[in-house]
Every structure is written in C-alpha cells, then in structure tokens.
N, C-alpha and C positions, 0 to 999 in steps of 0.2 A: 743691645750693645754687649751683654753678657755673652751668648751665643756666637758673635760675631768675636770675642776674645778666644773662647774656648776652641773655636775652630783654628782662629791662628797660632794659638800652643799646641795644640793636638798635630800638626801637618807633618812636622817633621818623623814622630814618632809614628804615625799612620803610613806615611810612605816607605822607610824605612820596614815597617813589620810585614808588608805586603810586598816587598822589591821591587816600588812602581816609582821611585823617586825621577827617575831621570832628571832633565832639565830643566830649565825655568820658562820654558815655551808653552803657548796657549796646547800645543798639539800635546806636551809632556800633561801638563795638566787636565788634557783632557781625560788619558789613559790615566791617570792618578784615579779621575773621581768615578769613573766607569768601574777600575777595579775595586774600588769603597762601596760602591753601590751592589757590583755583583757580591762581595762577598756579603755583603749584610743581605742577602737572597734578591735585591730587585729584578725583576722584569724591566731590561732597558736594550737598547737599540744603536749601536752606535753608527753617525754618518761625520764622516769627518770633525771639524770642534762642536758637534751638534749631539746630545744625547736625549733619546727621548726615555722618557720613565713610566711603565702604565701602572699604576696601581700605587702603593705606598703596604710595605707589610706593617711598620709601625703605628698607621693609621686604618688598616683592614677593617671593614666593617662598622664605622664610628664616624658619627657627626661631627666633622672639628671646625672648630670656627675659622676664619680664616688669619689667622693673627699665630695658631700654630704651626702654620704651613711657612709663614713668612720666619718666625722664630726658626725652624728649620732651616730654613734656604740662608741664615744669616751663618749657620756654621760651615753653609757650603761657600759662603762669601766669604769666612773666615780662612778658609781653610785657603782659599784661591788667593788673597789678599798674602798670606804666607809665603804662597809659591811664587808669587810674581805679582809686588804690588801695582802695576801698570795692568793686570788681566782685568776684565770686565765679566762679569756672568751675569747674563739676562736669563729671565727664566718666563715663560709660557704656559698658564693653564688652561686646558681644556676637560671640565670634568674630571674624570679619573686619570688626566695624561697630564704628565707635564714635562716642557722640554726644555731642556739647558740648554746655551748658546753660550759659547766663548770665544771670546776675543780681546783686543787687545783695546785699552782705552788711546 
C-alpha cells in the first residue's frame, strides 16, 4: 500500500518534469509511463496502450523474489490511479519481459 501512495503523490510532479502530462486518457498515460521508463534507461517497445519492458536495470543481474517486482508495479498502479482513477494496468511476466496493458476499468 506504501508503494501504491507514493506512486500517487509522485504522478503529478513526474509528469510535469518530463512534459508528458497530457490528459487523463489511457493513451495519455500510456506516453506518461513509456516516457518514465525511457528515461530511467529501460528497454521498452511501445504498441498502442501496450508497453512491453525487457529487462529491469533496477533489478540487472539479481535474484529478486517476486513480492519486489509486485512492490514495483504498485507505484506503476499508483501512479496510473493518479492519472485516472477508472485506468486499469495489467501487467504480464514472461521471464525477463514484462508487459503492461492499459485500459480502462
């Protein structure tokens, strides 16, 4: 729950510092979290509200349980909960890939 706060206080100053604010639409948000992720270095792929992510530099090279991957993804639910609380973000692992979906609940 911590995680999922700190994402929702962070959204407005995150988009704002990056100039990705736009609207409160799943497509604005998607460009919101794609530019989040490039700028923290990921390797991601965008297809319409679908980002896929290979790798994690945060977690490069490191055994992590899977409860911090989840703890992550809760500031990306934070943050999306900010932007539009009706958005929905699923997310998809396979291995080293994981792939965001957004939409609308």
């Amino acid at each position: 729950i911590s995680a999922l706060h700190i994402g929702m206080h962070g959204h407005r100053d995150a988009a704002r510092l990056i100039d990705a604010a736009g609207d409160d639409s799943a497509e604005a948000f998607t460009a919101l979290m794609a530019a989040l992720l490039q700028a923290q270095g990921e390797d991601i792929t965008i297809a319409g509200r679908e980002i896929e992510q290979r790798g994690s530099r945060l977690f490069k090279d490191m055994r992590v349980h899977a409860a911090a991957h989840d703890a992550c993804a809760a500031l990306w639910e934070g943050i999306a909960a900010a932007h539009n609380r009706f958005l929905r973000l699923d997310r998809e692992c396979d291995g080293d890939t994981t792939r965001w979906r957004i939409g609308m609940r």
